[in-house]
C-alpha positions in Angstrom: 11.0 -4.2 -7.5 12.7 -5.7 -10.5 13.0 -9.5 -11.4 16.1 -9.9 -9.6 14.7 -8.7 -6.6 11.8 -10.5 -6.9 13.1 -14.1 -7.7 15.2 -13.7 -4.5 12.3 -12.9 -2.4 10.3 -15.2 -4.1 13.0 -17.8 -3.1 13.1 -16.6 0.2 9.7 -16.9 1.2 9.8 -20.8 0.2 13.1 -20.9 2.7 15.3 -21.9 -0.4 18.7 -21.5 -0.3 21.0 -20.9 -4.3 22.0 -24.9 -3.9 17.9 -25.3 -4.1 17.3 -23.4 -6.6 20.2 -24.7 -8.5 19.1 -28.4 -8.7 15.6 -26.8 -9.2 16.5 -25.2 -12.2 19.6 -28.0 -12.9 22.6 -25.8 -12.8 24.9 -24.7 -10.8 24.8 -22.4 -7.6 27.0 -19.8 -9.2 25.0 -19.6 -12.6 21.6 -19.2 -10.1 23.0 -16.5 -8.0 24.0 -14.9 -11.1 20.4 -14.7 -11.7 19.8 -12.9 -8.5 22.4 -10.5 -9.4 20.9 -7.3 -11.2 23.4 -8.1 -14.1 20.7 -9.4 -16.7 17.6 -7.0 -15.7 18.3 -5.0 -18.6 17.8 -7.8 -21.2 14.4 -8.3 -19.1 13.3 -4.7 -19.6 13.5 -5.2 -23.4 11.0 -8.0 -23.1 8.3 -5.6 -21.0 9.1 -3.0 -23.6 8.3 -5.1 -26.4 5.4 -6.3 -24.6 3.9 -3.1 -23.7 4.3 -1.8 -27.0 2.8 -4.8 -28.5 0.0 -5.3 -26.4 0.3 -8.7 -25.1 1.4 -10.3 -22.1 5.3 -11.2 -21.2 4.4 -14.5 -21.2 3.0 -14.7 -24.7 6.3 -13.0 -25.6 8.2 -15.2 -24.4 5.8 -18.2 -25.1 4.8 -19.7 -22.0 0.8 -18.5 -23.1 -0.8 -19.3 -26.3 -3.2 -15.5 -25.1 -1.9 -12.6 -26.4 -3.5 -10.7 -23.7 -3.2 -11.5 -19.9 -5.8 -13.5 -18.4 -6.3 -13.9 -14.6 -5.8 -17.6 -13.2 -9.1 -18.6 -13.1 -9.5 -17.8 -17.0 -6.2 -19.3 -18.0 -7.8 -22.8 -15.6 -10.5 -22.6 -17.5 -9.0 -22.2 -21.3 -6.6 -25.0 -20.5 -10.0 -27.5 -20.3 -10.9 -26.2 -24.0 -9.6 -29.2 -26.0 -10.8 -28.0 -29.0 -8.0 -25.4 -30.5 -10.2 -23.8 -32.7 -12.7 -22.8 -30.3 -10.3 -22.1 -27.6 -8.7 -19.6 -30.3 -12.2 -18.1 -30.6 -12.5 -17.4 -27.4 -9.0 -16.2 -26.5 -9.6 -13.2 -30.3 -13.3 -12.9 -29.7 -14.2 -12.7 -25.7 -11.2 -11.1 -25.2 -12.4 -7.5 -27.1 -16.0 -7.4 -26.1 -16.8 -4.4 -24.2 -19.3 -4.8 -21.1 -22.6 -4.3 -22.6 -21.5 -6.9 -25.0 -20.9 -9.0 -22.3 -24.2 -8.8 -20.4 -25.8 -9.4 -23.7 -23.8 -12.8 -24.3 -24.7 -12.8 -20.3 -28.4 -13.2 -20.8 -28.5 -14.9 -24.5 -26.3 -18.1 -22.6 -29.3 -17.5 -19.4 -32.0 -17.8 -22.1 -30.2 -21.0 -23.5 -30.3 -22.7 -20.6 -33.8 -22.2 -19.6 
């Protein structure tokens, strides 16, 4: 399914009609149906192209993410609580690349921390 397919569904399943989405998005119904319209779904391939060969996520692309590299809902709730830019960078470069030994390891050295 591309992304014109999809925003229409996605539309559809909140019962929306193109006026909706229109004063959603503050244009008009024509320019909004256009969107539905498979016209610009090359222009989005591009951006999954350069994504994939890249490495990061769309959204960091096209800079609604400060992480390069997708992160579930739950960790992107959690990152948006770090304050602290510097350590939310570290955790975003550093967390991100440990493998799953490393992980049990950081695992048991925050358990023995907080004995």
């Amino acid at each position: 399914m591309n992304f014109s397919e999809r925003l229409k569904k996605l539309r559809l399943d909140k019962n929306l009609s193109h006026y909706d989405m229109a004063d959603i998005l503050d244009m008009t119904r024509q320019s909004y149906a256009y969107l539905e319209r498979k016209q610009d779904d090359k222009k989005l391939d591009y951006v999954v192209t350069l994504a994939k060969y890249f490495g990061v996520s769309t959204d960091y692309l096209l800079g609604t993410s400060d992480f390069p590299n997708p992160v579930d809902k739950r960790d992107q709730d959690f990152m948006d609580q770090i304050l602290d830019e510097e350590l939310k960078d570290w955790i975003a470069n550093e967390l991100n690349h440990l493998n799953k030994d490393e992980l049990h390891k950081l695992k048991t050295l925050w358990e023995l921390m907080h004995k």
